[in-house]
KEKE-3310 file (N, C-alpha, C; in steps of 0.2 Angstrom, whole numbers, plus 5000, padded with zeros to 4 digits):
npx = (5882:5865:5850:5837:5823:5809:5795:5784:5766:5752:5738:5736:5737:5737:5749:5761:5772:5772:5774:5787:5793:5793:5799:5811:5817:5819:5832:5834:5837:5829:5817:5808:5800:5793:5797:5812:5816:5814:5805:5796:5785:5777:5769:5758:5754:5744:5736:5732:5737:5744:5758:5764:5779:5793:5810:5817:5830:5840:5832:5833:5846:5848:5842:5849:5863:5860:5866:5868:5859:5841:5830:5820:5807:5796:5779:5770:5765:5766:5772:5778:5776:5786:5796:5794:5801:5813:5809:5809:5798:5780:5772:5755:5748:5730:5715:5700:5690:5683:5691:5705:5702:5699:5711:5721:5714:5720:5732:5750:5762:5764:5755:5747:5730:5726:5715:5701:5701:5712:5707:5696:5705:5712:5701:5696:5708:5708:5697:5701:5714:5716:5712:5721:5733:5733:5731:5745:5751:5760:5756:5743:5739:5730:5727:5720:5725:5735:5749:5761:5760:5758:5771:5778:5771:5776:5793:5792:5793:5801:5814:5810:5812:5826:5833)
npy = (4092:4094:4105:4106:4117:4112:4120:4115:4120:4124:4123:4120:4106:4098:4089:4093:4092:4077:4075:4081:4070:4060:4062:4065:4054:4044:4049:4065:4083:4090:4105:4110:4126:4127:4120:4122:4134:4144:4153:4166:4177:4189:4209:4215:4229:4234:4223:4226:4213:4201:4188:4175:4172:4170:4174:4184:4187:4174:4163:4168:4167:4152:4148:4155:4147:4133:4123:4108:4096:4088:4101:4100:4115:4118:4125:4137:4154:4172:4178:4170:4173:4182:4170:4165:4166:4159:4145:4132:4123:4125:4118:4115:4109:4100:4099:4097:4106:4096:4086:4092:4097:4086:4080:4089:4088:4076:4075:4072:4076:4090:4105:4113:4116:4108:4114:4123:4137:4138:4128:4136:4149:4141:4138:4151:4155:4147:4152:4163:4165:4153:4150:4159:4155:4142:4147:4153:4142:4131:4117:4110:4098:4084:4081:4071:4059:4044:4043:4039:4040:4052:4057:4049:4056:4069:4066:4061:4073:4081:4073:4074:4089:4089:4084)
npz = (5875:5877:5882:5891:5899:5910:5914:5927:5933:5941:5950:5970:5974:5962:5961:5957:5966:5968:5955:5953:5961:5957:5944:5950:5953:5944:5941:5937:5938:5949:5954:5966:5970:5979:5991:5991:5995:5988:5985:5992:6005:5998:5999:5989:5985:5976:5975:5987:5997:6002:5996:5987:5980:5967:5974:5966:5959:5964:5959:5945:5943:5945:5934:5925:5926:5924:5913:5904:5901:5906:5918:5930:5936:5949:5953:5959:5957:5959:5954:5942:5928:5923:5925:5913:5900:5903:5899:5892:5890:5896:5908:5912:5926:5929:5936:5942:5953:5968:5965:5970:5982:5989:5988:5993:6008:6013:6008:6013:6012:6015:6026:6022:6017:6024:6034:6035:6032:6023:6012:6005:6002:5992:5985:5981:5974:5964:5954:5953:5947:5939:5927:5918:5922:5916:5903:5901:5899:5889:5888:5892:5904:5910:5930:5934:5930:5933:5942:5936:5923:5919:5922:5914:5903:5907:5904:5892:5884:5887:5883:5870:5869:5870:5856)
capx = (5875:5861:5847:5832:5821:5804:5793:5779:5765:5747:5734:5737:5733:5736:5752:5768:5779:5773:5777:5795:5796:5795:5804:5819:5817:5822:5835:5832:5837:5822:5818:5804:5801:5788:5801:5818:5817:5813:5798:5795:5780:5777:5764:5754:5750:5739:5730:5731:5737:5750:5756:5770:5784:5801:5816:5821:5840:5838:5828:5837:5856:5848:5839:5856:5867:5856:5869:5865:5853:5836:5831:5811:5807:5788:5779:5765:5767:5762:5776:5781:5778:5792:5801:5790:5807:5818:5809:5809:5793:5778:5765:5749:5742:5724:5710:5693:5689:5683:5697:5711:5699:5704:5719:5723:5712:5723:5742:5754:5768:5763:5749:5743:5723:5720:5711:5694:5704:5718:5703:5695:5709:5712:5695:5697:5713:5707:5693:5704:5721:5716:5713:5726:5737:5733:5732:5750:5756:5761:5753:5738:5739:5726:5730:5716:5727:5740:5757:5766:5758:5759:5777:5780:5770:5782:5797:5794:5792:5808:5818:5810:5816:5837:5832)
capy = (4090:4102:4106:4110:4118:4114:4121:4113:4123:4121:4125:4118:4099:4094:4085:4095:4090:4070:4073:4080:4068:4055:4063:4063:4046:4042:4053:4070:4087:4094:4111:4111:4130:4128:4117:4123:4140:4150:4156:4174:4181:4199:4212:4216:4236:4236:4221:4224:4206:4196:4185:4170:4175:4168:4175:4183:4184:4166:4159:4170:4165:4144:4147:4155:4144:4126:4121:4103:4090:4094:4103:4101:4116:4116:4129:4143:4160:4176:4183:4166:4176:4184:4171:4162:4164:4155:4140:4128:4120:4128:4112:4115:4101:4103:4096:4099:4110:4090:4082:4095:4098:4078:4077:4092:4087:4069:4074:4069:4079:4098:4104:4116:4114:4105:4120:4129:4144:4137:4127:4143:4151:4138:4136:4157:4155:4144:4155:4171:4163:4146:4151:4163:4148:4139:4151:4154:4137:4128:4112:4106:4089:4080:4078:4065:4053:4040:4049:4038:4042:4059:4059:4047:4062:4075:4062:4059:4081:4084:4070:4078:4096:4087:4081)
capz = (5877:5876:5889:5894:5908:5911:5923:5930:5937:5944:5957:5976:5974:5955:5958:5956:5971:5968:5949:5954:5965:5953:5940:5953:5957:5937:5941:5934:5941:5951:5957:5969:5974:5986:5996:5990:5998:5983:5986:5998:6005:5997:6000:5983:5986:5970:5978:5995:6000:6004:5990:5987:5974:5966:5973:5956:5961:5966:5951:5937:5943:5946:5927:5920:5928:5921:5908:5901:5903:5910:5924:5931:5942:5948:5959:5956:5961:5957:5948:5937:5920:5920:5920:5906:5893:5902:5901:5886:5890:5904:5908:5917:5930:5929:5938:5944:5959:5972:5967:5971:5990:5993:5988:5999:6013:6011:6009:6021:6012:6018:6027:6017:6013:6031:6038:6031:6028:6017:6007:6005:6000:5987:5979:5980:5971:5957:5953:5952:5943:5936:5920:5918:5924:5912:5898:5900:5898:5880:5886:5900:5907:5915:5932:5936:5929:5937:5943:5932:5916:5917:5923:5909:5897:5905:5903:5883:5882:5889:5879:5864:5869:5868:5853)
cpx = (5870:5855:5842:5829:5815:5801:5786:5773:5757:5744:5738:5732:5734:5741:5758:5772:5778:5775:5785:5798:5799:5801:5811:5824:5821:5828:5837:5832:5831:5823:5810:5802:5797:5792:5809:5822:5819:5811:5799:5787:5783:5771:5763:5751:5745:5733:5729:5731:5742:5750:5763:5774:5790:5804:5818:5829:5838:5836:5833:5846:5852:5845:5844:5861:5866:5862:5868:5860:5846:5836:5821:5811:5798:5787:5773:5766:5765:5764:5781:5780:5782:5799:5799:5798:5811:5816:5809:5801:5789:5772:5763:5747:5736:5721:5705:5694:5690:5687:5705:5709:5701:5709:5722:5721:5717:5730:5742:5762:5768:5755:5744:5739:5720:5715:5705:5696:5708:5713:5699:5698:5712:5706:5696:5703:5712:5703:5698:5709:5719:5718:5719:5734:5737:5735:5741:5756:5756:5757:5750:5737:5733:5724:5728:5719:5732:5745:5759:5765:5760:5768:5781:5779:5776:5791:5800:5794:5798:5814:5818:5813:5823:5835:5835)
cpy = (4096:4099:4111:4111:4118:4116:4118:4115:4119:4124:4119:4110:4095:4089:4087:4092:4082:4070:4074:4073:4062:4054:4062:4058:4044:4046:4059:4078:4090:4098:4112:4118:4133:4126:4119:4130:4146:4156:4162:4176:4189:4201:4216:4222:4237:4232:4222:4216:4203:4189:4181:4174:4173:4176:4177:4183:4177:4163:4162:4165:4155:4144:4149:4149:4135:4128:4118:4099:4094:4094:4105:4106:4116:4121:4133:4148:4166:4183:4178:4168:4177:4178:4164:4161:4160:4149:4136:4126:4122:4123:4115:4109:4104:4098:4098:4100:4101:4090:4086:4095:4091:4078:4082:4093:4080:4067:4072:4074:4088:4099:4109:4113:4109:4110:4124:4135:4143:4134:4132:4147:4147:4139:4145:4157:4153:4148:4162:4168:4157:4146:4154:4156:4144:4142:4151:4149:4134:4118:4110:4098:4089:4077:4072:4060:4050:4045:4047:4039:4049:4061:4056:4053:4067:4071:4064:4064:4081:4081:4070:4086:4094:4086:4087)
cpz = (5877:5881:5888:5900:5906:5917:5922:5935:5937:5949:5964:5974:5967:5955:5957:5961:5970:5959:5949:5957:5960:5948:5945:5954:5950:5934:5937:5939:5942:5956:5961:5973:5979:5994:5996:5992:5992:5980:5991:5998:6004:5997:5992:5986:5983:5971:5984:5999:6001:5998:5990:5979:5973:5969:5967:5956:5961:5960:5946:5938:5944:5936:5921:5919:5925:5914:5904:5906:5905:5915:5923:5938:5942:5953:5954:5962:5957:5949:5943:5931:5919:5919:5914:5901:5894:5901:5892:5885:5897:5902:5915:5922:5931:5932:5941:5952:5966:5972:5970:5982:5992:5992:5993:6007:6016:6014:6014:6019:6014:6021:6027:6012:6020:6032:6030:6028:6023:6009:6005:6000:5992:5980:5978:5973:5964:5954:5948:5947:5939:5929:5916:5919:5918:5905:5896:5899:5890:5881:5893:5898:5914:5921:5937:5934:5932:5936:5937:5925:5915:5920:5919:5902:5899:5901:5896:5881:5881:5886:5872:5863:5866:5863:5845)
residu = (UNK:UNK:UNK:UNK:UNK:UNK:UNK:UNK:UNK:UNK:UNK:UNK:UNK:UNK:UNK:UNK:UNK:UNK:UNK:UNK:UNK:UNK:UNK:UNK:UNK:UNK:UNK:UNK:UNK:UNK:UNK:UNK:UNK:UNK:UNK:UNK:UNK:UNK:UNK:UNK:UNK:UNK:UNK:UNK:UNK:UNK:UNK:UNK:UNK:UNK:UNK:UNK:UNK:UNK:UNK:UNK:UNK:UNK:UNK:UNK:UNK:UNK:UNK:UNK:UNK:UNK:UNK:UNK:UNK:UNK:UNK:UNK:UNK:UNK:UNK:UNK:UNK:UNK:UNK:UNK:UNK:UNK:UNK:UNK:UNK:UNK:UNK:UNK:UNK:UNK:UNK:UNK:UNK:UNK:UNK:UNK:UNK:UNK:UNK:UNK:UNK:UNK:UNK:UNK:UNK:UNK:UNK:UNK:UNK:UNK:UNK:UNK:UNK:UNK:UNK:UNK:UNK:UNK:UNK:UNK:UNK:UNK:UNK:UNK:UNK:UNK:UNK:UNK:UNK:UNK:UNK:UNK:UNK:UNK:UNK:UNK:UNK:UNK:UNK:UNK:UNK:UNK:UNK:UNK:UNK:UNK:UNK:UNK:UNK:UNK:UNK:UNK:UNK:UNK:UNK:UNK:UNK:UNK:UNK:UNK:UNK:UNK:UNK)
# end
């Protein structure tokens, strides 16, 4: 059987964790690393700031270790280029600045983006990496559309990856 990993990245609000979710729901191996304890706060000497980051131990041994079938991880972070190679396929969720401010003022699944400072920090965040974010994926999606659509579009990627 043969196997792929995609990753699934994004600003704060596009939809990753409800896209995994789904996907898992149709029973699909998913890697959430804002929730799966992947992620680390690290201090950025060159930017002077504190900044989220894969575990690289931890991701490289779960990115070697993916045998068959696929494997959806999803998350943004600072140091995700590097691992750009292992993945088969890098999709963007994209949306416009409002709707990402409601949907994070909204959730119920984390409560990161309630507070002045985390929106802030966001709308700060999109400004500085969005592009870059984007630039570095093979495919932007829309993420003003219904979950199931776009979980349906990663869906039909991934079963042309085994292909």
């Amino acid at each position: 059987m043969s196997k792929a990993i995609l990753f699934i990245t994004g600003m704060s609000g596009t939809g990753k964790s409800t896209v995994l979710e789904k996907l898992s729901g149709r029973g699909y191996k998913t890697i959430d690393t804002d929730y799966d304890r992947l992620s680390i706060q690290s201090y950025n000497h060159d930017m002077q700031e504190h900044e989220w980051v894969w575990d690289e131990f931890k991701m490289k041994r779960i990115l070697e270790e993916h045998a068959a079938g696929v494997l959806f991880i999803s998350g943004t972070v600072s140091n995700q280029g590097k691992f750009y190679p292992y993945f088969d396929e890098i999709i963007c969720l994209s949306a416009p600045a409002d709707i990402l401010m409601e949907r994070v003022r909204n959730r119920t699944t984390n409560d990161y983006g309630k507070t002045d400072a985390d929106r802030k920090e966001i709308m700060d965040n999109l400004e500085r990496f969005g592009a870059i974010i984007e630039a570095g994926a093979g495919r932007r999606i829309d993420a003003t559309r219904d979950i199931d659509s776009i979980a349906d579009e990663i869906e039909s990627l991934a079963r042309d990856l085994l292909k």
